[in-house]
C-alpha positions in Angstrom: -7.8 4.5 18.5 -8.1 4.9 14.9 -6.3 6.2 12.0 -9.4 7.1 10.2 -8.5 4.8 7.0 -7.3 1.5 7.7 -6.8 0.4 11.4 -8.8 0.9 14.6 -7.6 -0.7 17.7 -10.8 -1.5 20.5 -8.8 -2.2 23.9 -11.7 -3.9 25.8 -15.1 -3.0 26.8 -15.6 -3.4 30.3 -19.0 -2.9 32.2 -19.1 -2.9 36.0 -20.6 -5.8 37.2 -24.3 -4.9 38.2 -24.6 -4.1 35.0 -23.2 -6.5 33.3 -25.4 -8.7 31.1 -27.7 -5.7 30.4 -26.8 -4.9 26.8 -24.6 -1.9 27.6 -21.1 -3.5 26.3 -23.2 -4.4 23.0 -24.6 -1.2 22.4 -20.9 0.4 23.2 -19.5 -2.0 20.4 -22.5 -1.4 18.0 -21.8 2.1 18.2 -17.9 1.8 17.8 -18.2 -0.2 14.7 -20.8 2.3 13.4 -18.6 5.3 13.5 -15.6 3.3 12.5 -17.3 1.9 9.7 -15.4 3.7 6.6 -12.1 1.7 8.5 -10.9 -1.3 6.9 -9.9 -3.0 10.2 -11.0 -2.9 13.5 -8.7 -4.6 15.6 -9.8 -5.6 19.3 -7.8 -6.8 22.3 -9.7 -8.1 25.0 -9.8 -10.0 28.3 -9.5 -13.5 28.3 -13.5 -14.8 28.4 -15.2 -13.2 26.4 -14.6 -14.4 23.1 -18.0 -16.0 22.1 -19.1 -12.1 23.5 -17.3 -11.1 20.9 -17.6 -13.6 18.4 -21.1 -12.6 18.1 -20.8 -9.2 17.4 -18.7 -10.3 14.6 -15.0 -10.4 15.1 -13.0 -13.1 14.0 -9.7 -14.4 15.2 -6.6 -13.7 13.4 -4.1 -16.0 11.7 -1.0 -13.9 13.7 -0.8 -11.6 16.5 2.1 -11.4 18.8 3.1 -9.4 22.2 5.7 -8.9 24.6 4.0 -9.1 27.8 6.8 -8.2 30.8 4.6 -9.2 33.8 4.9 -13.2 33.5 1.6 -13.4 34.9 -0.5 -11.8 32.0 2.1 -13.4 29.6 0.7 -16.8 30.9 -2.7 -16.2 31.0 -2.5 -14.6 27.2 0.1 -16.4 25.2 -0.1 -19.6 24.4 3.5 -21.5 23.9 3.8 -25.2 23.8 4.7 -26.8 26.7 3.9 -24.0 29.2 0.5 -25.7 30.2 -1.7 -23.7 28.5 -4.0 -25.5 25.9 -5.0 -23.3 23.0 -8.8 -23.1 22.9 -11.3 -22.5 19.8 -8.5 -23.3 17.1 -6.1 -20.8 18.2 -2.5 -22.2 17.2 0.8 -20.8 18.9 0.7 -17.2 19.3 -3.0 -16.2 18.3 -4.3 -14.7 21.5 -7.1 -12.5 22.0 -7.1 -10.2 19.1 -10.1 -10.4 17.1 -10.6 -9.4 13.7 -13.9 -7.6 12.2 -14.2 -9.1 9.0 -16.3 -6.1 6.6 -15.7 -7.8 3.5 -18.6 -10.5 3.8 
C-alpha cells in the first residue's frame, strides 16, 4: 500500500512453510522495494521473529511507532510496556515494536 510519493506500508511477507528458507520472501521484498523505489519511506509491519530477516534486507527500526491492539493477546506479544513481562529485545525502548524502517538516504 503506497501513496506513490512518500509512504509505503509492507504488512508482512509470509511464505508457507515448505518453502520457507528458499529465497522466495527475499525475492518478494527485492522486488517491492524496487518498484517502490521513487518512495521516500517504506514502512513494514511484521511478525514477531523475523527481524534480523529483515534487518538484512535493509530495514531499520524506528525511534516511535505505536498501536492499539484490542485482542490482549497480540497486544502482549507486540507491545512492549514496562512491567508487563516483556523484555524489549535489540534496543527497542517502550513502544518500538515491529515496524521497520528502509533507510534510502545512505
Amino acid at each position: 500500500m503506497s501513496d506513490g510519493v512518500f509512504n509505503a506500508a509492507i504488512y508482512d511477507v509470509v511464505v508457507h512453510q515448505p518453502y520457507q528458507g528458499t529465497g522466495i520472501a527475499r525475492l518478494l521484498l527485492e522486488d517491492m522495494i524496487a518498484q517502490l523505489r521513487e518512495v521516500s519511506c517504506i514502512q513494514l509491519i511484521a511478525t514477531t521473529g523475523n527481524e534480523p530477516f529483515y534487518a538484512k534486507m535493509g530495514f531499520r527500526k524506528l525511534k516511535t511507532g505505536m498501536a492499539i491492539y484490542k485482542n490482549q493477546q497480540l497486544a502482549q506479544e507486540y507491545i512492549w510496556i514496562k512491567g508487563n513481562g516483556r523484555k524489549p529485545t535489540n534496543g527497542f525502548r517502550p513502544y518500538n515494536f515491529t515496524p521497520l524502517f528502509l533507510d534510502w538516504m545512505k
